[in-house]
C-alpha positions in Angstrom: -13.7 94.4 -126.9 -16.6 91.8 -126.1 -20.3 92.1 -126.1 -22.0 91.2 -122.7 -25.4 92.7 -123.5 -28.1 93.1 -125.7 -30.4 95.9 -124.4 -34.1 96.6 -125.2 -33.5 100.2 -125.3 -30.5 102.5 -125.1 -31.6 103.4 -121.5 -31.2 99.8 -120.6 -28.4 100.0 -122.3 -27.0 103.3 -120.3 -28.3 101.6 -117.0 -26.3 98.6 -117.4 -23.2 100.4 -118.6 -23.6 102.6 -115.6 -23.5 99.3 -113.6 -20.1 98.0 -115.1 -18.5 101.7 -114.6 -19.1 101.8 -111.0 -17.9 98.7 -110.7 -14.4 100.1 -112.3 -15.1 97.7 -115.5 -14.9 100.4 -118.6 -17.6 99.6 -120.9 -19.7 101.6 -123.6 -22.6 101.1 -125.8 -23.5 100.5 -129.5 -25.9 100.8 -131.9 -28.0 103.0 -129.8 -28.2 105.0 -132.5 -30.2 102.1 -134.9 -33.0 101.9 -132.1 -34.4 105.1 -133.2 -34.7 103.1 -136.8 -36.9 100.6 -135.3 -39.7 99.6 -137.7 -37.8 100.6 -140.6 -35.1 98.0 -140.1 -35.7 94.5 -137.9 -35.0 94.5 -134.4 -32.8 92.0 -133.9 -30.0 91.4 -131.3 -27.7 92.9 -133.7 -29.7 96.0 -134.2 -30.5 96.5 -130.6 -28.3 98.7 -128.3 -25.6 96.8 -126.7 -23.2 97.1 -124.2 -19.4 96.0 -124.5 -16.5 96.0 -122.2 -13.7 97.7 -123.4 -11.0 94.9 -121.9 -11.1 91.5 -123.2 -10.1 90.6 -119.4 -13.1 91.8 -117.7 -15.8 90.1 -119.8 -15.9 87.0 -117.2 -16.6 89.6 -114.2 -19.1 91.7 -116.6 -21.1 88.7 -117.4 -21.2 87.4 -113.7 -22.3 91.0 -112.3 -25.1 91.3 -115.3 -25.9 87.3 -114.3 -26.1 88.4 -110.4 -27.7 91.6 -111.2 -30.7 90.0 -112.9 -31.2 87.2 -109.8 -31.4 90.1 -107.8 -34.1 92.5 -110.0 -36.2 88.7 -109.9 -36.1 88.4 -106.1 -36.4 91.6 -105.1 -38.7 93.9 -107.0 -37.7 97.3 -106.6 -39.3 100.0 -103.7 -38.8 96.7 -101.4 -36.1 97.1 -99.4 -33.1 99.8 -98.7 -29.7 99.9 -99.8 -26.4 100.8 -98.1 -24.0 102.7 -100.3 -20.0 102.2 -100.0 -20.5 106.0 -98.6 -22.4 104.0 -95.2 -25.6 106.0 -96.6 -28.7 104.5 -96.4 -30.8 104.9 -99.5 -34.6 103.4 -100.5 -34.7 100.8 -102.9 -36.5 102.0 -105.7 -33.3 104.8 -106.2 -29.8 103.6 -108.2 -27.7 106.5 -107.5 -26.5 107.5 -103.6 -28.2 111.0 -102.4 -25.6 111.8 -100.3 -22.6 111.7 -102.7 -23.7 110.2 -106.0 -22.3 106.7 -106.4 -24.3 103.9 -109.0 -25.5 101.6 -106.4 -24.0 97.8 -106.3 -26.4 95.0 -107.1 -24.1 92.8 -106.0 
């Protein structure tokens, strides 16, 4: 198991996990737990939530998606274009999941 992420929060966190998943890269999050302790203990980016893939083998496809995800949050803000979901739905920008059958939409 290898970390590919330190999160702000353990909705970042969630969001980013969510990413891997739909991309059929298993992953879950730590520490989430230690955010809630934040002031008592230093936030740090051991203490922050983090995400993990669960297969050594997928951390170099993890870390490209994250890498590709975050080029494409900096050019494109969100609510500025569409998206077209594996499902051939056409969805506004500004939502991640497919309204017509549910799927995490691709960054990619």
């Amino acid at each position: 198991m290898k970390k590919v992420y330190a999160a702000t929060d353990p909705a970042d966190a969630h969001l980013l996990k969510g990413l891997l998943e739909s991309e059929s890269i298993p992953a879950e999050v730590h520490g989430e737990h230690l955010y809630w302790l934040r002031g008592d203990i230093p936030m740090t980016p051991d203490t922050c939530p983090s995400v993990w893939v669960v297969d050594d083998a997928d951390f170099g496809r993890a870390v490209e998606l994250l890498r590709s995800t975050e080029e494409q949050r900096r050019r494109a803000p969100l609510g500025t274009e569409s998206w077209r979901c594996r499902c051939g739905e056409e969805n506004e920008r500004q939502f991640t999941d497919c309204w017509k059958c549910g799927r995490l939409r691709s960054l990619r």
